[in-house]
C-alpha positions as CSV (number, residue, x, y, z in Angstrom):
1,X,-7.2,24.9,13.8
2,X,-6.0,25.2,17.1
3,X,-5.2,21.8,18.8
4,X,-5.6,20.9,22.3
5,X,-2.1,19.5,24.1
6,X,-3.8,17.8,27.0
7,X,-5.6,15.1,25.1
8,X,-3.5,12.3,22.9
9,X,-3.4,12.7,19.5
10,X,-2.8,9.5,17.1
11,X,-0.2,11.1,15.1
12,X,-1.7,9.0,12.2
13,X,-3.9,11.9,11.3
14,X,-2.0,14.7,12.7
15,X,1.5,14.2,11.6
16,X,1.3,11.2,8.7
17,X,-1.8,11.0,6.7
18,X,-3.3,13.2,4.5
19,X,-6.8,15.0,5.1
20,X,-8.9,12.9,2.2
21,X,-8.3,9.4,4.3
22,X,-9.2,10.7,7.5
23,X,-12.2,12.0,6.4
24,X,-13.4,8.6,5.2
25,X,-13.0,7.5,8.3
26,X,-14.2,10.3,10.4
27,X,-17.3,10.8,12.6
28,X,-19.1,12.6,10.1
29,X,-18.7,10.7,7.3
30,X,-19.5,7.4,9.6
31,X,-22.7,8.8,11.1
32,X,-23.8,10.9,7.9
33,X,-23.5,7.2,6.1
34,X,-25.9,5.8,9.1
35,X,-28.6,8.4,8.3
36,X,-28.1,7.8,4.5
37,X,-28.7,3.9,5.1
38,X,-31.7,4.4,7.0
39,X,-33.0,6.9,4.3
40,X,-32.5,3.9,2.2
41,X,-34.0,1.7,3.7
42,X,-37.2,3.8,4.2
43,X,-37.2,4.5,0.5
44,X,-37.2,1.0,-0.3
45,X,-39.4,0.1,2.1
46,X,-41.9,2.1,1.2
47,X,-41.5,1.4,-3.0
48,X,-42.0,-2.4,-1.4
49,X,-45.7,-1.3,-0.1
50,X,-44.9,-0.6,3.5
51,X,-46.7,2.5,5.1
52,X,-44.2,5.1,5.2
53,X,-44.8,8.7,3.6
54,X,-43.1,11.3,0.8
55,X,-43.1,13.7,3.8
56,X,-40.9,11.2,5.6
57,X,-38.7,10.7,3.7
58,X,-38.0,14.4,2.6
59,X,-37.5,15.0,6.5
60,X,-34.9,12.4,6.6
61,X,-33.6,13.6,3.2
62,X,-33.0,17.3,5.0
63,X,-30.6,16.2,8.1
64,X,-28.6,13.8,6.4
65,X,-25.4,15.8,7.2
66,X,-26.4,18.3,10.5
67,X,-25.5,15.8,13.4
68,X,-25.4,17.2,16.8
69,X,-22.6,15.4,17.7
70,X,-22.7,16.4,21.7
71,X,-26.6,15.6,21.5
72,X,-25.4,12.2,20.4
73,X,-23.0,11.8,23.1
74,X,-25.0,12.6,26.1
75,X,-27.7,10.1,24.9
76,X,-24.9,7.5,24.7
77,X,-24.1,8.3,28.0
78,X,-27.8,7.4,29.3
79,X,-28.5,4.4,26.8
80,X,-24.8,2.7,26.4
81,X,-25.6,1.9,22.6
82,X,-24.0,4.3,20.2
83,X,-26.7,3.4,17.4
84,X,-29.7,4.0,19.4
85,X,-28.5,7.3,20.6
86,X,-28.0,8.3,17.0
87,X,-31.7,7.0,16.1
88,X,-33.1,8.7,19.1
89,X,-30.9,12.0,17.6
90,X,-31.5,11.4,14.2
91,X,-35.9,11.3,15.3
92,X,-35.5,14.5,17.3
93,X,-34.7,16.3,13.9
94,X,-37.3,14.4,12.1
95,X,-40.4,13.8,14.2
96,X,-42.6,12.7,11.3
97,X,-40.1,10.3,10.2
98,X,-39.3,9.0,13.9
99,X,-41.3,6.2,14.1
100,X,-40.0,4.4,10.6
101,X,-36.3,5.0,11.5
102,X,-34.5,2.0,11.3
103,X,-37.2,-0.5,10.6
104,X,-36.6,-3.8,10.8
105,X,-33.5,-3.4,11.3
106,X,-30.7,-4.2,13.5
107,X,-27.4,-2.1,14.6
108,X,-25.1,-3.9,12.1
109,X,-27.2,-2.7,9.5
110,X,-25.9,1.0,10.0
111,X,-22.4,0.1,11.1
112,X,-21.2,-3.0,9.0
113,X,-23.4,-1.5,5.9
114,X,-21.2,1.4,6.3
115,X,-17.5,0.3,7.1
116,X,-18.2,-2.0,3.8
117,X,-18.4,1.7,2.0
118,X,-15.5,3.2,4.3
119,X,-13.6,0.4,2.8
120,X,-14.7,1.0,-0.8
121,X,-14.0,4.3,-0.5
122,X,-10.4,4.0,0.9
123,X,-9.5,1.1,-1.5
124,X,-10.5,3.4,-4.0
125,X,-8.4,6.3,-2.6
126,X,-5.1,3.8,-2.1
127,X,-5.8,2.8,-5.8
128,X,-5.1,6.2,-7.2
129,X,-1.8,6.4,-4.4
130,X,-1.0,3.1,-5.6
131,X,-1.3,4.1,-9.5
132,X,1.0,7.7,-8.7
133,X,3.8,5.1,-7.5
134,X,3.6,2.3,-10.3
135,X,4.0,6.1,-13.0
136,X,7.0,7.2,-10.7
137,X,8.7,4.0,-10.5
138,X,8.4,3.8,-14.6
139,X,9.5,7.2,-14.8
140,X,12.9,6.0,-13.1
141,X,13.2,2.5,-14.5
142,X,13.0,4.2,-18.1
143,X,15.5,6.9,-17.0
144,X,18.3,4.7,-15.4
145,X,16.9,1.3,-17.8
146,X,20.8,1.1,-18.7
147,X,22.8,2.6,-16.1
148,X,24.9,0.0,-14.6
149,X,25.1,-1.1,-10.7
150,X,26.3,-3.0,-8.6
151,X,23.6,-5.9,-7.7
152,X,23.7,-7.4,-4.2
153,X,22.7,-11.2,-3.2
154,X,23.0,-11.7,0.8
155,X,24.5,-8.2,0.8
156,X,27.2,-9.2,-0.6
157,X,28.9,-7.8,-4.1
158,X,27.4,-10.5,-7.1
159,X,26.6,-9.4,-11.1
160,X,26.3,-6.5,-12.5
161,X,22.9,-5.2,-12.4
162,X,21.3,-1.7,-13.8
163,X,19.4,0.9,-11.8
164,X,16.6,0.7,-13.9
165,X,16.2,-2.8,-13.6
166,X,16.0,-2.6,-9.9
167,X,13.6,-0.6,-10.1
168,X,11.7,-2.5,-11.8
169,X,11.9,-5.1,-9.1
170,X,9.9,-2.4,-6.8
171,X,7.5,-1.8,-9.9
172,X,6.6,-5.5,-9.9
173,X,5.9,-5.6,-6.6
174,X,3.5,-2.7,-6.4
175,X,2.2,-3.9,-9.4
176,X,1.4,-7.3,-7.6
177,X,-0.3,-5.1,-4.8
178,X,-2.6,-3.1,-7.5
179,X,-4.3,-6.6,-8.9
180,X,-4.9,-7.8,-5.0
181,X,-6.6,-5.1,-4.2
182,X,-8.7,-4.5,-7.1
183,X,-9.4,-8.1,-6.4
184,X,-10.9,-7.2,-3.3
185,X,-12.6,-4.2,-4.6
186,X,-14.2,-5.7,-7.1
187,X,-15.9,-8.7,-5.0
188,X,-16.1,-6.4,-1.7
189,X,-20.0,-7.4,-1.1
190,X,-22.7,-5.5,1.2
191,X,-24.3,-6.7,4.3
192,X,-28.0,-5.2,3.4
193,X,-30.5,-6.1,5.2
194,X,-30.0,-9.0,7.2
195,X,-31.3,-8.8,10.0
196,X,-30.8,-9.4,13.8
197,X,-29.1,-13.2,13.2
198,X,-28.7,-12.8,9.1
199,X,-32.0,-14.5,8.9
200,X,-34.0,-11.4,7.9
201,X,-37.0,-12.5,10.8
202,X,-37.5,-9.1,11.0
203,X,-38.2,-8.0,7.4
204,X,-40.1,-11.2,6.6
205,X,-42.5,-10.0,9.2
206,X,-42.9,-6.7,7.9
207,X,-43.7,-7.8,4.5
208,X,-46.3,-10.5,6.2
209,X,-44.2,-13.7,5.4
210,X,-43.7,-12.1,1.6
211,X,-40.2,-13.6,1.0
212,X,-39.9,-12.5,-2.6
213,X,-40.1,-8.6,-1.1
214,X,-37.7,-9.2,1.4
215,X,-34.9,-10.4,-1.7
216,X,-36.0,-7.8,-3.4
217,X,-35.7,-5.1,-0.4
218,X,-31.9,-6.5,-0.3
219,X,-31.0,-5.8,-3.4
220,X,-32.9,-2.8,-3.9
221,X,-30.9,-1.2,-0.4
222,X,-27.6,-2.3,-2.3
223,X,-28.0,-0.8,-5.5
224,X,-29.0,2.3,-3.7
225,X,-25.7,2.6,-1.9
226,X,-23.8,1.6,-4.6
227,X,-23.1,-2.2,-4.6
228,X,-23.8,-4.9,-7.0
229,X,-22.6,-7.8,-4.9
230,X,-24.4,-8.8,-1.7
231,X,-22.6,-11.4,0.7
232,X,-25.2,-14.7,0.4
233,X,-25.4,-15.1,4.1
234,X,-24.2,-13.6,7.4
235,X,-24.9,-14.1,11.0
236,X,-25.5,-10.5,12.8
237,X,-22.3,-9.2,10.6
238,X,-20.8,-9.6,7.5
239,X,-17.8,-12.7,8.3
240,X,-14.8,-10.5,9.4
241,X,-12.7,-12.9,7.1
242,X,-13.6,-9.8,4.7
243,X,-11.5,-7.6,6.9
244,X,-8.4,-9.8,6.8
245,X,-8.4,-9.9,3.1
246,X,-8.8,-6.0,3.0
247,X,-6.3,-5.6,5.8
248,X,-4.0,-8.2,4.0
249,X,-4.0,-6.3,1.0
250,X,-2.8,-3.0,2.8
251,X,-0.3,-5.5,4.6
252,X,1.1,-6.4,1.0
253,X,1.3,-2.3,0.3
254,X,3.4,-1.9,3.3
255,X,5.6,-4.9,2.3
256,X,6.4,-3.7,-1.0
257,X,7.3,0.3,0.6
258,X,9.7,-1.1,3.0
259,X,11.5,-3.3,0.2
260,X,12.1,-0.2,-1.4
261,X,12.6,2.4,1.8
262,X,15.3,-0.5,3.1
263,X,16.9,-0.8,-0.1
264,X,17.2,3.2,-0.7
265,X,18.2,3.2,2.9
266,X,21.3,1.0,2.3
267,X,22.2,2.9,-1.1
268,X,22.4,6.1,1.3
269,X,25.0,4.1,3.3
270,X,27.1,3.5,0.3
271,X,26.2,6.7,-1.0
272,X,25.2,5.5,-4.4
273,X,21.6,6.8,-3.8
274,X,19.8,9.5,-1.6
275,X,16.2,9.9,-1.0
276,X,15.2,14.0,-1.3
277,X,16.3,16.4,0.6
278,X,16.0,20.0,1.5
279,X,17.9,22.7,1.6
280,X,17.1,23.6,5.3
281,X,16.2,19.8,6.7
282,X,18.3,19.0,9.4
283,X,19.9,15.3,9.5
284,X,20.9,15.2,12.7
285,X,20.9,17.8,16.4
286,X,24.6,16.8,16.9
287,X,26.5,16.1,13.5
288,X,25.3,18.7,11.6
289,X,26.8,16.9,8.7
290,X,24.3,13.8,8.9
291,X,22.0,13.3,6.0
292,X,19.9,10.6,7.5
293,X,17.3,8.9,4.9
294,X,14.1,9.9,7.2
295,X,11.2,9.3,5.2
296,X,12.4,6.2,4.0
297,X,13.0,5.2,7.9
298,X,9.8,6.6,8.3
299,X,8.2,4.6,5.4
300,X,9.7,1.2,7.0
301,X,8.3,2.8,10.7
302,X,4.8,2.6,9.1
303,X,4.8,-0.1,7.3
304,X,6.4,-2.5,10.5
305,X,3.0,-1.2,11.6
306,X,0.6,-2.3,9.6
307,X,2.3,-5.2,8.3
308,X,1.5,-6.3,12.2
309,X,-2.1,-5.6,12.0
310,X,-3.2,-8.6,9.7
311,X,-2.3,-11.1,12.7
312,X,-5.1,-8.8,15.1
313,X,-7.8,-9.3,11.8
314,X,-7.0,-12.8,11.4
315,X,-7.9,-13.3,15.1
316,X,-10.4,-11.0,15.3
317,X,-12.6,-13.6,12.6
318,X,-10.9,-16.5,14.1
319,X,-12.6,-16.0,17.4
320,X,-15.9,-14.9,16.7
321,X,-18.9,-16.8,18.2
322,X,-21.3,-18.6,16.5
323,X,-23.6,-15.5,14.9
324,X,-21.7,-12.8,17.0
325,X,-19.6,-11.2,20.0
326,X,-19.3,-7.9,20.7
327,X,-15.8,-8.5,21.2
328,X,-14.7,-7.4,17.5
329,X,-16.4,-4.1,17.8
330,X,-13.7,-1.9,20.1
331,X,-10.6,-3.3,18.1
332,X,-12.3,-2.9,14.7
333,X,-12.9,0.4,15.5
334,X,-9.0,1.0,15.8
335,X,-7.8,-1.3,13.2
336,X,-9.2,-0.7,10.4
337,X,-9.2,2.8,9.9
338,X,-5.3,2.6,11.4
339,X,-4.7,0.5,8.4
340,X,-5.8,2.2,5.7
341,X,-4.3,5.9,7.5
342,X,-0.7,3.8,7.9
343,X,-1.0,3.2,4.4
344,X,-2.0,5.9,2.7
345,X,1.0,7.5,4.7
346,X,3.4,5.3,3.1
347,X,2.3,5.5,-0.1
348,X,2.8,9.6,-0.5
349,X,6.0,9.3,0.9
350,X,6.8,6.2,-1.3
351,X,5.8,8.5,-3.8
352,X,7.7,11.3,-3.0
353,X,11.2,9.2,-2.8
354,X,10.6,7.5,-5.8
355,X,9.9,10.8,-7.8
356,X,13.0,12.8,-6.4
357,X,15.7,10.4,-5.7
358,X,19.3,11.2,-6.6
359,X,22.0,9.0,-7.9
360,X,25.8,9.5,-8.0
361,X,26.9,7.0,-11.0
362,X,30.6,7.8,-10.0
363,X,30.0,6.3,-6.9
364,X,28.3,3.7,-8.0
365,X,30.7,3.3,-10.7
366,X,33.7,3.3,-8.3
367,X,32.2,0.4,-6.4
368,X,31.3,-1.2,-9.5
369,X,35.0,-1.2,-10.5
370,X,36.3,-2.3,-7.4
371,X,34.7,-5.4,-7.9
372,X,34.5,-6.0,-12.0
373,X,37.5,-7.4,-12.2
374,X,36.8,-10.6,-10.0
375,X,33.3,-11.2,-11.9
376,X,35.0,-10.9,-15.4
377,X,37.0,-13.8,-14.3
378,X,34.9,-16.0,-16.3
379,X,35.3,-13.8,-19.5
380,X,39.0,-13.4,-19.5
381,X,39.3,-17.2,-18.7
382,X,37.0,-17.9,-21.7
383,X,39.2,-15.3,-24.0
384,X,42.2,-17.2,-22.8
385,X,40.7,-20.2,-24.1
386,X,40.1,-19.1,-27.1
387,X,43.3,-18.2,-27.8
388,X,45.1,-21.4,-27.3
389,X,45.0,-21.7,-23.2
390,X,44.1,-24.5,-21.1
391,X,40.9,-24.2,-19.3
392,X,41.8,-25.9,-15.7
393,X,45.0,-24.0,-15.8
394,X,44.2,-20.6,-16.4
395,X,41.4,-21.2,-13.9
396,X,43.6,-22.0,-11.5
397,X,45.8,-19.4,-12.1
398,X,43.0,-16.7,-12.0
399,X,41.7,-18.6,-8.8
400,X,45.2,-17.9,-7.1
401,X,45.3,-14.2,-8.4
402,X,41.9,-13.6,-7.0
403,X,42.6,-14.4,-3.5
404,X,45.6,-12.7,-3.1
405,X,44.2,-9.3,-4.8
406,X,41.3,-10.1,-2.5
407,X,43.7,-10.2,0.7
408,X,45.6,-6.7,-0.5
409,X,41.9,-5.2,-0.2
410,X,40.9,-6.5,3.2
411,X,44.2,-6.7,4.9
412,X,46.5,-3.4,3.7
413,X,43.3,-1.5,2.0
414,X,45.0,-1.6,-1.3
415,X,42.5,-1.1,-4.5
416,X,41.5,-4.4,-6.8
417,X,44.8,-4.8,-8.5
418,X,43.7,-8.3,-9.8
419,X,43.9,-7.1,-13.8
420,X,47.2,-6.0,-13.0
421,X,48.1,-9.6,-11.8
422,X,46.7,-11.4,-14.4
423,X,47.9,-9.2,-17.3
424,X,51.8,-9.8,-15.9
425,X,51.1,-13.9,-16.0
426,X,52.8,-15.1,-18.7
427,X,49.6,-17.4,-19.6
428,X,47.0,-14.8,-20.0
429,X,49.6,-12.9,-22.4
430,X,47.9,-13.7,-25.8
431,X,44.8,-11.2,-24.4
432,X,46.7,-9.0,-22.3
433,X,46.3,-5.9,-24.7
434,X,42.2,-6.4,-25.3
435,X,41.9,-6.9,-20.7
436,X,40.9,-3.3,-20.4
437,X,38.5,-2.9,-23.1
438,X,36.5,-6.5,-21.3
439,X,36.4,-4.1,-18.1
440,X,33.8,-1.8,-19.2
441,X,30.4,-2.0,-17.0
442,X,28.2,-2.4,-20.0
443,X,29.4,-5.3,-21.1
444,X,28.2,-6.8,-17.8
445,X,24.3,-6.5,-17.3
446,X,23.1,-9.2,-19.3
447,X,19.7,-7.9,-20.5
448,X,18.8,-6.2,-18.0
449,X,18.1,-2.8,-20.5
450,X,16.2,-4.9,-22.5
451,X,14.1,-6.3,-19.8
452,X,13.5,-2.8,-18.4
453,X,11.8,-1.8,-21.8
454,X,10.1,-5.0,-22.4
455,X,9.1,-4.9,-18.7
456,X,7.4,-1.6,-19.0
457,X,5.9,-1.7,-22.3
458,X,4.1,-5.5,-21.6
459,X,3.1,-4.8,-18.0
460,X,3.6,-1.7,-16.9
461,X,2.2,0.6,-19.7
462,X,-1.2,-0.8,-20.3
463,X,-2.2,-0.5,-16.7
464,X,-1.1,3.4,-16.6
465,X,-3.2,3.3,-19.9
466,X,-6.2,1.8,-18.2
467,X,-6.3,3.8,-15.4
468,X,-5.1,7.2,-17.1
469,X,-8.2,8.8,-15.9
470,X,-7.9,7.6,-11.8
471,X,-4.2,8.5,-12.5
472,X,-4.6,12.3,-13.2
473,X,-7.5,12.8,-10.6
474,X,-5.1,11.1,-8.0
475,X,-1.9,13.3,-9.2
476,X,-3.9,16.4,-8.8
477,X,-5.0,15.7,-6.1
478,X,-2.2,14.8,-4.2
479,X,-0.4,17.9,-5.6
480,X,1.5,19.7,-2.5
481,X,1.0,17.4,0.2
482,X,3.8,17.5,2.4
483,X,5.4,14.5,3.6
């Protein structure tokens, strides 16, 4: 498709997301969805004993998808009101069905009716991106469940830790992310019909003051879009405290990708870990030597992004006037379709790290080493004591060691000679032959294996096993996306 260079492009949908999640939130799909809702809503009408005709509705039925977009525009142009210049559009192409067109009904039926299925339809979408993650991540935890490493607490050298492990740590999170939003998918409710203030006026005079048709019209619109939950009462629109939740949840995606992207980011530093790479990418236009870890900067880029977005839906709902302002309308428009685009962005390149990232154990097992012999402290003092040595002693003694094998390292650049030290001090001499064989990583990650597999098969498992079929539809999918 050629692309114009004069006009900004949000690089959302040309350069990040994918084509599926912009089409949710394309014209087409929003304005196709309009005529669908007032099909709808004819059909129901008209089952509820209001005049409208077969031959109507098959009219409707037959430009559901052939919008003339420019049409549309121009009558925008001349009425300032987007949804009566599709109504006037959408009668054009069906003259026997123009005077039924949206009756009863006010704007917000079209457009809150269908951002509620936008949102569906993307939740459902980040669900299967979510679920591709959660199998990649266990792919990796189960791979590197007992591979020791060297765990961090404020970025600083503490226990010994195992790759798998930390990954599971990412797992958890995402994990976390899944149940929120199927929370919100699950008890996402429709507008209907309710009319012009939420107090369906409108209907209740078309069905001559006939309330039990007008609950009945509500429920019969939802079920024929889709919905089983209906949100008990609204002003003009549904409360945008629905959009914060939704917008929440992606925030909570976002969070979770740039835990990971900054951890894998520092790993690259210490060249334990690098994200994938290609044989002709380019890290840098000056030192040609540079393998920068992009898409994980890129997948912290993102996320920075939509993590800021909940703070504009929070005071979007927050300042809404009494039924309704028009003053949500312009910056929902941007919002939530940025949100879900940012996201589903992050997710295939979450995905794409997680499922090719390489680790160098020697590396990591040289800086594991450089640092073992200070946290086995505690174990050769313990051995010591077992073998006749006094506790405060010998813990003084490996206290005094420590510092000055700790000063060799940072002053002169010398390696961890601390073993070395303690196995010359006369006190420590009854265990001096067994010191080497208590230096071995293994011996250092508590249960960390363990937890991996117990991890996996109690929480992680079931929930690939529950969504197995979302799982290979989304896999498929998603096979040769670039990222």
């Amino acid at each position: 498709m050629e692309q114009s260079c004069e006009k900004y492009e949000n690089p959302l949908i040309s350069r990040y997301s994918d084509a599926e999640m912009s089409r949710i939130w394309s014209a087409q799909k929003k304005h196709s969805t309009w005529r669908k809702l007032w099909l709808a809503l004819a059909k129901c009408e008209k089952t509820l004993g209001l005049k409208i005709t077969d031959a109507q509705l098959k009219e409707m039925a037959a430009h559901l998808e052939d919008i003339d977009f420019n049409a549309a525009e121009a009558k925008e142009k001349e009425l300032r009101h987007d949804v009566m210049s599709h109504i006037h559009i959408f009668g054009e192409q069906c003259p026997k069905a123009k005077p039924i067109i949206h009756l009863g009904a006010t704007s917000c039926f079209v457009t809150d009716n269908t951002e509620l299925i936008q949102i569906r339809e993307s939740f459902q979408y980040v669900r299967g991106q979510i679920l591709g993650v959660i199998a990649k991540f266990a792919d990796a935890a189960e791979k590197y469940k007992a591979m020791p490493a060297l765990a961090f607490t404020h970025y600083q050298p503490a226990q010994l830790t195992t790759f798998g492990k930390r990954f599971c740590l990412y797992l958890q999170d995402f994990l976390i992310d899944l149940n929120n939003l199927e929370f919100q998918l699950e008890n996402l409710p429709f507008r209907s019909v309710k009319g012009t203030t939420g107090t369906q006026a409108s209907f209740l005079e078309l069905f001559d003051g006939n309330h039990e048709k007008v609950r009945k019209l509500e429920k019969m619109v939802a079920t024929e879009m889709g919905f089983e939950k209906i949100i008990p009462v609204s002003g003009q629109t549904y409360t945008r405290k629905i959009d914060f939740y939704a917008v929440a949840v992606l925030s909570g995606i976002a969070q979770s990708a740039y835990k990971f992207a900054g951890d894998v980011r520092l790993l690259s530093n210490l060249k334990e870990l690098d994200e994938p790479f290609e044989s002709a990418q380019v890290g840098s236009s000056a030192m040609p030597y540079k393998r920068n870890p992009m898409r994980s900067e890129r997948i912290c880029s993102l996320a920075r992004y939509v993590m800021s977005l909940t703070d504009n839906a929070a005071q979007t709902h927050s300042t809404q006037w009494f039924e309704r302002t028009l003053d949500d309308s312009a910056n929902r428009r941007i919002v939530l379709p940025e949100a879900f685009l940012g996201v589903n962005a992050i997710l295939k390149l979450v995905a794409n790290v997680a499922g090719g990232m390489k680790l160098w154990p020697k590396v990591a097992g040289s800086h594991i080493m450089a640092e073992l012999p200070f946290m086995a402290s505690e174990n050769i003092m313990m051995a010591a004591v077992k073998a006749g040595g006094d506790r405060q002693e010998l813990h003084e003694a490996i206290r005094k060691h420590s510092l000055e094998a700790g000063r060799m390292v940072k002053e002169y650049g010398k390696p961890n000679d601390l073993l070395e030290r303690i196995k010359k001090d006369v006190l420590f001499v009854k265990i001096a032959k067994t010191l080497d064989k208590m230096m071995s990583p293994e011996n250092y990650v508590g249960r960390a294996p363990e937890q991996v597999e117990e991890f996996l098969k109690i929480e992680v498992k079931p929930v690939l096993k529950k969504y197995d079929a979302i799982l290979k539809t989304s896999s498929k999918r998603n096979e040769g996306l670039k990222v």
